[in-house]
N, C-alpha and C positions, 0 to 999 in steps of 0.2 A: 213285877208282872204287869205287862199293861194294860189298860183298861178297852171292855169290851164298851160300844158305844153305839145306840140308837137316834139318829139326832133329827128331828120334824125340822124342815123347812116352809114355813106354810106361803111365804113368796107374800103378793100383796093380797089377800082372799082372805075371808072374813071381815065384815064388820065388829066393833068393839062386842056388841051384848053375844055376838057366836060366838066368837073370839073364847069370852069366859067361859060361856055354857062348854065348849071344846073342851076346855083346860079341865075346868071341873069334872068332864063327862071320863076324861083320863087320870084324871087325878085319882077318881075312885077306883075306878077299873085297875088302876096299879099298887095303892095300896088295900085292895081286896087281894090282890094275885101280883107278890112282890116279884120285881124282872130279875131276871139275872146278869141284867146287864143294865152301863149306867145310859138313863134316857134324859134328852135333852129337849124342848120344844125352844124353837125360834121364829119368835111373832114380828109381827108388824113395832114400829116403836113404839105408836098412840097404845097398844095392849100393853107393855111392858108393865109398868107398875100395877094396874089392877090384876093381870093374871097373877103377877106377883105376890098376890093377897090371897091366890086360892088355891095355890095349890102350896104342897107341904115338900119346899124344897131338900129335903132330902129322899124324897123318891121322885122326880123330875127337876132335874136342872135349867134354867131358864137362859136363854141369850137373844140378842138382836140381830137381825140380816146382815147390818150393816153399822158403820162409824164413818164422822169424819177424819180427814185428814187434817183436818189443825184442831188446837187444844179451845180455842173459842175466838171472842169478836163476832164481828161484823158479818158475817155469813148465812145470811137468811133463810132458813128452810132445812141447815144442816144440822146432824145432832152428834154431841160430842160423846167418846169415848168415857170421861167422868158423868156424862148425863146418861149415857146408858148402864154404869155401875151403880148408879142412885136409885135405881128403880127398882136391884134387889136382881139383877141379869149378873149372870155368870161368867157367860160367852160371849164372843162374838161370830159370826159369819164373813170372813173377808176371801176376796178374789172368785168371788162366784163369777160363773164366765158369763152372767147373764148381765152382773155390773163393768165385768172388762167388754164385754161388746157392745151393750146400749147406749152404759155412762166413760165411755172410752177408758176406767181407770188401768193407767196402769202402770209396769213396776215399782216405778219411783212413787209412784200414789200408793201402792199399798204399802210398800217397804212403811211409809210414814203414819198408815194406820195401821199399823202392826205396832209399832212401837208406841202411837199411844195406847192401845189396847191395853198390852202390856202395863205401862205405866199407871193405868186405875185400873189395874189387879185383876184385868180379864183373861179368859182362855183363850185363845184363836183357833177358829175351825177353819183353814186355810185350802180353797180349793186350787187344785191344779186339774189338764185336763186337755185333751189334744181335740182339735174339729175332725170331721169325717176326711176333708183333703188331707189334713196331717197323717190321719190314721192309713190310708189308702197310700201314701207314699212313704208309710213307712217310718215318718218324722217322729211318734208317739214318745220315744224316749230323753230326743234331744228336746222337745216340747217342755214337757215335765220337768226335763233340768232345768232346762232354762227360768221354770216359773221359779222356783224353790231356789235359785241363785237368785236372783234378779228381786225377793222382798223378802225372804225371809233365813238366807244361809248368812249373813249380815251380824246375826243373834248370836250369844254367848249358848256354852253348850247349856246355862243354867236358864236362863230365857227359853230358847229352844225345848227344853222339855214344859213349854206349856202351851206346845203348839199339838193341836191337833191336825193331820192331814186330811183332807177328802180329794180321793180322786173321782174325777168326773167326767166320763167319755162324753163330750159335747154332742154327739152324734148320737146319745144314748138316754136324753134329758127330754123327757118329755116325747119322745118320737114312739116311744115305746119300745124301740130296738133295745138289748140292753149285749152288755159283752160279755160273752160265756163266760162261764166261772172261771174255764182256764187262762180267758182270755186276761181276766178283769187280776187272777192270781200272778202271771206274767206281772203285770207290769205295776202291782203294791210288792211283789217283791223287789225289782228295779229301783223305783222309790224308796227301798228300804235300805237297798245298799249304797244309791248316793248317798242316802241318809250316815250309812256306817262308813262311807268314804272321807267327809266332812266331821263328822262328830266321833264317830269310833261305834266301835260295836254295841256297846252299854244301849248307849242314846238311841241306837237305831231298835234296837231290841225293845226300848220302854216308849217310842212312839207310834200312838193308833194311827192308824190308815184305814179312813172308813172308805167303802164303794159307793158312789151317789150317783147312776145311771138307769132310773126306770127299779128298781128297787121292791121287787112288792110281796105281800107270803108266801105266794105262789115258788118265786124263786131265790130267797133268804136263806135258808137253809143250806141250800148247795154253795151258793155264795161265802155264807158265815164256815161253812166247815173247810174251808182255803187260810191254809197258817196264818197268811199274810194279810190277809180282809179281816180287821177286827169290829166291823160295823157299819152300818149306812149311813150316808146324809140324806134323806128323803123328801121328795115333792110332795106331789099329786096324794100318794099314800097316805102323806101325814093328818091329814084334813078331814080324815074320818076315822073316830076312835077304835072302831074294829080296824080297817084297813091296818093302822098302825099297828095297835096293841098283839095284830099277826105277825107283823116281822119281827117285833119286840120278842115276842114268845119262840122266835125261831133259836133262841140261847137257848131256850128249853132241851 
């Protein structure tokens, strides 16, 4: 059965001392009122090992935005895959469209931090995710193949099951637009069945496909009761323990 998943993206916002105070302020709030779904918060990297200390990793899973693409050296600024597993991180966040458009990565760049991820025993929250011109011509499906060939169909079917998907209407991130449930159901099942095209039915059946498009409690619910939406990657949301702890509860 595969797993239901609420995943915070907090982007670069918070300084470290909010950073904790957040973590902790949810950390209680979840184990007072256990989710029924698994939740993941993904910080900044300077937070990574202190949040790591407060909250009680089996009711919030921990991960980082990002990784690099080499295992180390001489790379100033960048932090490795084994550096964000030392910290007590679970996850990671790769192909968010917000690192393929600003920090131009791409396929061949992620395919590369996909695999080390992989290799210091992380999960990968892998976004894919079409712009508003794509969506407007129509391109939305051959988009999304193409991302999921191009870094991550590469994988064995046993690697592969430790990728998590997020699809992410680009057009739907922050704008506040977000895509109707039928719209957003459409196209995680799509993804499901390249998924069963490539890997076989099993594989496609046991990988989540969370929605990460403006995501908020208001409209979680309608979203989460769609087969094929088994949870959000969240912005904006995440950053405030109510705001969250609403979508969270939408498993309810």
């Amino acid at each position: 059965m595969r797993k239901k998943i609420v995943a915070g993206n907090w982007k670069m916002n918070k300084n470290l001392q909010e950073g904790i105070a957040l973590a902790t302020e949810l950390n209680e709030a979840l184990a007072a009122d256990k989710p029924n779904c698994d939740v993941v918060i993904c910080t900044p990297f300077i937070h990574l090992a202190k949040v790591s200390e407060v909250i009680d990793h089996s009711v919030i899973g921990l991960g980082a935005e990002n990784c690099a693409d080499k295992e180390k050296g001489a790379y100033t600024g960048e932090v490795s895959a084994e550096m964000v597993k030392s910290t007590g991180a679970e996850y990671v966040i790769l192909g968010h469209s917000e690192r393929r458009e600003y920090y131009k990565e791409t396929p061949e760049i992620l395919k590369e931090k996909v695999l080390l991820a992989l290799a210091n025993g992380l999960k990968v929250i892998f976004c894919i995710g079409e712009s508003l011109a794509e969506r407007e011509a129509n391109k939305q499906n051959e988009v999304v193949k193409a991302e999921l060939e191009g870094s991550v169909f590469n994988l064995s079917a046993e690697d592969f099951g430790k990728i998590v998907i997020a699809y992410e209407p680009i057009w739907a991130i922050g704008t506040g637009k977000t895509a109707t449930s039928e719209q957003a159901e459409e196209i995680h099942s799509y993804i499901r069945s390249v998924i069963a095209d490539k890997y076989g039915k099993e594989v496609a059946e046991n990988t989540s496909i969370l929605y990460g498009g403006s995501c908020k409690a208001s409209n979680a619910p309608e979203l989460f009761a769609k087969p094929d939406i088994d949870g959000g990657l969240i912005g904006g949301a995440s950053l405030k323990c109510a705001d969250f702890k609403g979508i969270i509860d939408a498993w309810k």
